[in-house]
C-alpha positions as CSV (number, residue, x, y, z in Angstrom):
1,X,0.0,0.0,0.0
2,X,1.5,3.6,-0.9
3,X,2.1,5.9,2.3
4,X,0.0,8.7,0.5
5,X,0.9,11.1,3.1
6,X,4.9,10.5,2.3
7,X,3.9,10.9,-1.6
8,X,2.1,14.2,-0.5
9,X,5.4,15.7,1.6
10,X,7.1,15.3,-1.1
11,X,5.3,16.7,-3.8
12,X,4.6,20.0,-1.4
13,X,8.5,20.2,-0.4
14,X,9.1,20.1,-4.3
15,X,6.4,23.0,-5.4
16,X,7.8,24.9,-2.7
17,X,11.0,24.8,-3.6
18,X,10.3,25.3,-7.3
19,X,8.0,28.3,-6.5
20,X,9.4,30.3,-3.1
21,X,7.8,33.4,-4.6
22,X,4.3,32.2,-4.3
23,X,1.9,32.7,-1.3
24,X,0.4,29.4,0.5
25,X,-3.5,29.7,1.1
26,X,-4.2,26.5,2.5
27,X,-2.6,24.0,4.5
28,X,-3.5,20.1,5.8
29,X,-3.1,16.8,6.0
30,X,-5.2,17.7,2.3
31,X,-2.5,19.3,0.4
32,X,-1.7,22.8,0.2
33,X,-2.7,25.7,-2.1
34,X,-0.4,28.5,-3.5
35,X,-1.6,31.5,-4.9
36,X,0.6,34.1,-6.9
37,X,0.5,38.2,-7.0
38,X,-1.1,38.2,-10.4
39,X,-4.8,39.1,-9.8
40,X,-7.3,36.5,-11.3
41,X,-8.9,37.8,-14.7
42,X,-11.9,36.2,-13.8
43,X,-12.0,37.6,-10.1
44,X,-9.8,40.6,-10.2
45,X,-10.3,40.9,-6.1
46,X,-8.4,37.5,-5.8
47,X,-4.5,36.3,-6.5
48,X,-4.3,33.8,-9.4
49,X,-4.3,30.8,-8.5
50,X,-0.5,29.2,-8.9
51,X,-1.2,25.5,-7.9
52,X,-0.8,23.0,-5.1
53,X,-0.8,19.6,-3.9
54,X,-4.1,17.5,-3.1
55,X,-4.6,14.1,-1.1
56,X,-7.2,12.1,-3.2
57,X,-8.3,8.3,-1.8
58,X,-6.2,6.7,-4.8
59,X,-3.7,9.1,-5.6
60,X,-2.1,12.2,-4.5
61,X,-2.6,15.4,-7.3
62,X,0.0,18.1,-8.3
63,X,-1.6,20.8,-9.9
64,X,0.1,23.9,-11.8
65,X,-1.9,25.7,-13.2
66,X,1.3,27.5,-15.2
67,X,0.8,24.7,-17.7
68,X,-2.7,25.7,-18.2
69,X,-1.6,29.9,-18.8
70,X,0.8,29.4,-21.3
71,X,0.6,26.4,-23.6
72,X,4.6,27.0,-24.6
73,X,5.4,26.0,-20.7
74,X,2.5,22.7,-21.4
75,X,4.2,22.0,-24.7
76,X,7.0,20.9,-22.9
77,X,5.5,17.9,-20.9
78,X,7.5,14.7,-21.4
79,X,4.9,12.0,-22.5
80,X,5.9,10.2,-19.4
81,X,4.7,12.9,-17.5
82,X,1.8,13.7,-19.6
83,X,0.4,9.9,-19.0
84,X,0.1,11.2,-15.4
85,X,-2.2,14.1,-16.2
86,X,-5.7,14.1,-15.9
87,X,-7.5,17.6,-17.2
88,X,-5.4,20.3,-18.6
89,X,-3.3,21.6,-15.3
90,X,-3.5,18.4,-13.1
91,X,-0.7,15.4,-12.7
92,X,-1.6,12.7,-10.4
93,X,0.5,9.6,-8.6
94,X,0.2,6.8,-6.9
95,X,4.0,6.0,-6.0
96,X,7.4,8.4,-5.8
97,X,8.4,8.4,-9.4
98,X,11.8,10.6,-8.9
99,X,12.4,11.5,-12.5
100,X,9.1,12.4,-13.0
101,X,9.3,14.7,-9.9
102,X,12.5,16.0,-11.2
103,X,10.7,17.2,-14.3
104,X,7.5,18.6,-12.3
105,X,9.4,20.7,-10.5
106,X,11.5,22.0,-13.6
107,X,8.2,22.5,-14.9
108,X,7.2,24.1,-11.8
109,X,10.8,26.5,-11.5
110,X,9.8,27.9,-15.1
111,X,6.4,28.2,-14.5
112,X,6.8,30.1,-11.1
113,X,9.3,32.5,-13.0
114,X,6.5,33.4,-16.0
115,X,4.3,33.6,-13.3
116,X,6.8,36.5,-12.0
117,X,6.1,38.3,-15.1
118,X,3.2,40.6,-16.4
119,X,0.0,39.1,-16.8
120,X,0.0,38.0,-20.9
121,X,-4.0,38.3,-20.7
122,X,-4.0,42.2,-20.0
């Protein structure tokens, strides 16, 4: 059986060390959530939502949303890694997979650093 909480600490100690810039808005035994300073386009009274880390009951999530905003970053995506994604911003796991995880959070350094740059929606 996987230790999903073990799966989850290190996914979160990954994003957070791919994206130190971004704001955490929610923290658990769940996940955690990380906003950025852009302001949503859709809510311009809320941060844009960066991505986080979520505890399902048969797998633990990454989402970053990054590869969602700008299709160059998505474009990118190994097809290992892209086997693992389920919608357009969301990679899930059921074990440690430590080149995968290498590439997420490559994935998740460039993403946090277009995320440090002008919104390209206006």
């Amino acid at each position: 059986m996987t230790d999903f909480a073990a799966l989850r600490d290190a996914l979160i100690l990954r994003l957070r060390r791919a994206a130190p810039g971004m704001r955490t808005v929610g923290e658990g035994e769940g996940g955690v959530s990380l906003t950025s300073d852009w302001r949503s386009p859709l809510k311009p009274d809320a941060p844009m939502w960066f991505g986080g880390v979520r505890v399902g009951k048969a797998y633990v999530s990454y989402h970053l949303m990054p590869v969602y905003t700008h299709p160059a970053l998505a474009a990118k995506i190994s097809p290992a890694l892209r086997r693992r994604m389920q919608g357009k911003s969301c990679f899930n796991f059921k074990a440690h997979d430590e080149a995968l995880f290498d590439e997420l959070e490559a994935l998740t350094r460039e993403g946090a650093a277009l995320y440090g740059q002008p919104y390209p929606g206006g």
